[in-house]
C-alpha positions as CSV (number, residue, x, y, z in Angstrom):
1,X,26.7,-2.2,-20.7
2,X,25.9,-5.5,-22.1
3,X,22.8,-6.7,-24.1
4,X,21.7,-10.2,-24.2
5,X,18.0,-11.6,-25.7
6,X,17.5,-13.6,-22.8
7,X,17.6,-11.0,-19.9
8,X,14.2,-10.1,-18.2
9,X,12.1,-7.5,-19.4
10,X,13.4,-4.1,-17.2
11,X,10.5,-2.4,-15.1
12,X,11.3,0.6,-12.9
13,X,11.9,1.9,-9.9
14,X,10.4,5.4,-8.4
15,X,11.6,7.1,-5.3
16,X,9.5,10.9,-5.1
17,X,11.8,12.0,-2.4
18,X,15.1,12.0,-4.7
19,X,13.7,12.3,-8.1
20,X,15.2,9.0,-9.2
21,X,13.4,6.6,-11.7
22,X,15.6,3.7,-11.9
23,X,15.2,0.8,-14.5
24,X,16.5,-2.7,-14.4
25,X,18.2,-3.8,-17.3
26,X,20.3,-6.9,-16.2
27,X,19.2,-8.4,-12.8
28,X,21.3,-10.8,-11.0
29,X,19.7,-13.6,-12.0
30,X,20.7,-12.3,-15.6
31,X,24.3,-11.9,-14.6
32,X,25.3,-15.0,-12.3
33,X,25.3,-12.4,-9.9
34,X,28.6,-10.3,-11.0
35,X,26.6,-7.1,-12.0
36,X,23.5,-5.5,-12.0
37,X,23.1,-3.1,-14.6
38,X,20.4,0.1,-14.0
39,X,19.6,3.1,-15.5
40,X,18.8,6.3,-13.5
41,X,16.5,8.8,-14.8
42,X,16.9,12.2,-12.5
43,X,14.7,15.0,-12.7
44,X,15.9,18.3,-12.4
45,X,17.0,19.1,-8.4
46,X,17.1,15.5,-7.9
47,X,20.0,13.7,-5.7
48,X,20.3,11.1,-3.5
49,X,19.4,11.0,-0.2
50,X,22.3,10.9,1.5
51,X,26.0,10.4,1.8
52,X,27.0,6.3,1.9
53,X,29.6,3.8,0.6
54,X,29.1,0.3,-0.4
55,X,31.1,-1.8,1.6
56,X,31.4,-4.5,-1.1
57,X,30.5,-3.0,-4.5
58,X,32.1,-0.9,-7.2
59,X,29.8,1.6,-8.5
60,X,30.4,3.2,-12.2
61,X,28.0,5.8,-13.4
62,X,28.0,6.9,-17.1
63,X,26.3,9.7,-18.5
64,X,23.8,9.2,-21.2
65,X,22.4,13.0,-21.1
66,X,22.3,16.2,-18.7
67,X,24.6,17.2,-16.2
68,X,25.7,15.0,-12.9
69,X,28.2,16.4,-9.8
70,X,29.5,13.7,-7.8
71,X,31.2,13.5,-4.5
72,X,33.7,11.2,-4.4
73,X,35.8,11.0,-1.0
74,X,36.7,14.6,-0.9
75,X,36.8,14.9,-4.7
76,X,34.2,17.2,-6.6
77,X,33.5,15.8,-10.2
78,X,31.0,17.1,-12.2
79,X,30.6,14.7,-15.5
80,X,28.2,15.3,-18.8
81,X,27.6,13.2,-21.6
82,X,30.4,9.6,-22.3
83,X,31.9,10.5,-19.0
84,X,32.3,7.8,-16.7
85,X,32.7,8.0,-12.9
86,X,34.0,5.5,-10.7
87,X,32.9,4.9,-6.9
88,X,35.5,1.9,-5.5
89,X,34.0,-0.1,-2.7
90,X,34.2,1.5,0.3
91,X,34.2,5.4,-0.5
92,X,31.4,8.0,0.6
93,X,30.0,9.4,-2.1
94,X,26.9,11.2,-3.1
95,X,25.4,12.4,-6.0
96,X,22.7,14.7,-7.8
97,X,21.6,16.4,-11.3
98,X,24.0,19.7,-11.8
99,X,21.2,21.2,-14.8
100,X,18.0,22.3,-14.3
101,X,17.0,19.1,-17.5
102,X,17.0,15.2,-16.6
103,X,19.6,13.2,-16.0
104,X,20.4,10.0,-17.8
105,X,23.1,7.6,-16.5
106,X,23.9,4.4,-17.0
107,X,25.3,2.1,-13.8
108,X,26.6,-1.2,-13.3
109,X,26.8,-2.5,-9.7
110,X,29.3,-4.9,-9.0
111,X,28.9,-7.5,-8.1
112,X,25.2,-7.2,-7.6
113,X,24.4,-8.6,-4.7
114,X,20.5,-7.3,-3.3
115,X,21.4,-4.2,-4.6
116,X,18.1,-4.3,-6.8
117,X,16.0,-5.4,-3.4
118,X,17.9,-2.3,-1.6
119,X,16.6,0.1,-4.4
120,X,13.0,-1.4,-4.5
121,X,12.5,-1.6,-0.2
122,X,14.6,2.5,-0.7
123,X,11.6,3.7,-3.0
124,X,8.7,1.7,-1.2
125,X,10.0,3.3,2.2
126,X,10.2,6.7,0.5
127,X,6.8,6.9,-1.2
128,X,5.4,6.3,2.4
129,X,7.3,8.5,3.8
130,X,6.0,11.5,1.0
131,X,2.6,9.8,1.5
132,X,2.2,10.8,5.5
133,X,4.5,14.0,4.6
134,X,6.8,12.7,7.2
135,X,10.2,15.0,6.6
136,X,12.3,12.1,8.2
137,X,12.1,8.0,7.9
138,X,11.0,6.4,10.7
139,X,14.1,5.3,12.9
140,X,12.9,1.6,13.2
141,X,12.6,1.2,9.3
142,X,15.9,2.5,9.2
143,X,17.4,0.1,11.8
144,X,15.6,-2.5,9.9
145,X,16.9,-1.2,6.7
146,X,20.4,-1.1,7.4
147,X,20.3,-4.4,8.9
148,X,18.8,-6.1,6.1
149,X,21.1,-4.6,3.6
150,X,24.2,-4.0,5.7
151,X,26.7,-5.7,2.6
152,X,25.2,-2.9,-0.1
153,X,25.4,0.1,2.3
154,X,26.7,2.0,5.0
155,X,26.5,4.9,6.9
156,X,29.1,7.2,6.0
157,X,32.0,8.7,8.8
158,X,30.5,6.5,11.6
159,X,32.8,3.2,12.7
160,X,31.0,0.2,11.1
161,X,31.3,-1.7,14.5
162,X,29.8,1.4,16.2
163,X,26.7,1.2,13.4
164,X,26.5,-2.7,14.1
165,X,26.6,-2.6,18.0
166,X,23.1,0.2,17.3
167,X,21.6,-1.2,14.3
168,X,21.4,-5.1,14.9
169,X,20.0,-4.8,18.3
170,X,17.4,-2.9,17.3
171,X,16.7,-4.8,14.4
172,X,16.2,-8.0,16.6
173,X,13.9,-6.1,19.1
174,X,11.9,-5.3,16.5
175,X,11.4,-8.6,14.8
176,X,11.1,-10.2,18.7
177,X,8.4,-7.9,19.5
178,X,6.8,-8.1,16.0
179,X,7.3,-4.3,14.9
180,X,8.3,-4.7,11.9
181,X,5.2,-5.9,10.0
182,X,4.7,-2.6,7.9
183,X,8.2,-2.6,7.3
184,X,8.0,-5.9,5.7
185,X,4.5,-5.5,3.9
186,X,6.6,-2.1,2.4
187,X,9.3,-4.7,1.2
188,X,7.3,-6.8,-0.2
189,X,5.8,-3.8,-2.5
190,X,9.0,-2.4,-3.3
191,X,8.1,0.7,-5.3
192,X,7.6,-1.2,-8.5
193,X,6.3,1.3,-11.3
194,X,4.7,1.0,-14.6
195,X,8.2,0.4,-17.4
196,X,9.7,3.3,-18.5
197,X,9.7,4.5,-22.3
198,X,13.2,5.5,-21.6
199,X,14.6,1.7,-21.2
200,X,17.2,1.1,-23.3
201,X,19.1,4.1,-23.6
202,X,23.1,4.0,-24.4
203,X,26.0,6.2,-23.6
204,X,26.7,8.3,-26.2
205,X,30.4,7.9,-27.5
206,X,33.6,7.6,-25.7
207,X,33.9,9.7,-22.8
208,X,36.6,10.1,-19.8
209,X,37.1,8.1,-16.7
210,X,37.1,11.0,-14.0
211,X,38.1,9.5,-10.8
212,X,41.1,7.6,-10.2
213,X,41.0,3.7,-10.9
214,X,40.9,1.4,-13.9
215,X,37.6,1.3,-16.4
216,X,34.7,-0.7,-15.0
217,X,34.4,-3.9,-15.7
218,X,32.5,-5.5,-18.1
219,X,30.8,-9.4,-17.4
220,X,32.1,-12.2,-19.2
């Protein structure tokens, strides 16, 4: 991951439904946009939400400390400290903590695109959602959701056109009836959280590459 004096100070990211702590520590306005390098902190248990791909976006995920499994496709990888796993654009994968300590991992998004915003309106929507207790997101923030960041994400299995042809209707009958106004008061809180005294933490030594693919790349 690169280090350069004149990138923003990192704050973080909470989500209390997947255990993720996420810190910025190259935004795109750092990068010109061709990355945006994060840190995730997971607590023990903790995994992402769901199954997705990023339509657009390379994912690499490198172990600082603890355990991760990843799916990858239909490829089970589980990677500990210096190992390096590679999500190409496109592929369903998912992710948790394999140990019962945190999980530290650096990733670099590329190219960044509103990957940060789709992390910040993910966590906002979640700590509502743990707020009310709900066990499910509400189907309209999702629409809205998916719309907004349909180049960062999508659903996994379904045909994109099929997602479209749902989600951007529904989207626009929600803006054109003016139900979205929580949705875009939770956006515009974004689950930012105190910084993080684990900022700035480094993977440790040369590890392996464990999916298929060259190394990630690293911004000029």
């Amino acid at each position: 991951m690169t280090a350069d004096a004149n990138v923003t100070d990192p704050h973080v990211i909470t989500n209390p439904l997947s255990g993720e702590q996420i810190t910025i520590r190259a935004a795109a306005a750092d990068t010109g946009g061709r990355v945006l390098e994060w840190e995730l902190l997971l607590a023990p248990g903790g995994r992402v939400p769901s199954s997705h791909a990023h339509p657009e976006q390379e994912e690499c995920f490198t172990v600082v400390a603890g355990q991760m499994k990843f799916r990858v496709g239909s490829r089970r990888v589980t990677a500990g400290p210096g190992d390096t796993v590679r999500i190409p654009p496109g592929t369903v994968h998912h992710f948790a903590n394999a140990s019962g300590q945190p999980a530290l991992v650096a990733v670099q998004t590329t190219p960044a695109l509103s990957m940060q915003e789709l992390l910040e309106t993910a966590a906002a929507l979640a700590q509502d959602q743990h707020a009310a207790a709900r066990r499910l997101p509400r189907l309209l923030d999702l629409a809205l959701f998916m719309r907004d960041f349909e180049r960062e994400v999508r659903a996994p299995y379904l045909p994109a056109a099929l997602v479209r042809a749902v989600v951007r209707p529904s989207a626009w009958l929600a803006r054109r009836g003016r139900l979205d106004a929580r949705y875009r008061r939770l956006r515009g809180l974004r689950g930012i959280a105190p910084r993080s005294n684990t900022a700035g933490a480094r993977p440790a030594g040369p590890g392996r590459f464990l999916t298929a693919g060259r190394p990630p790349r690293t911004p000029q």
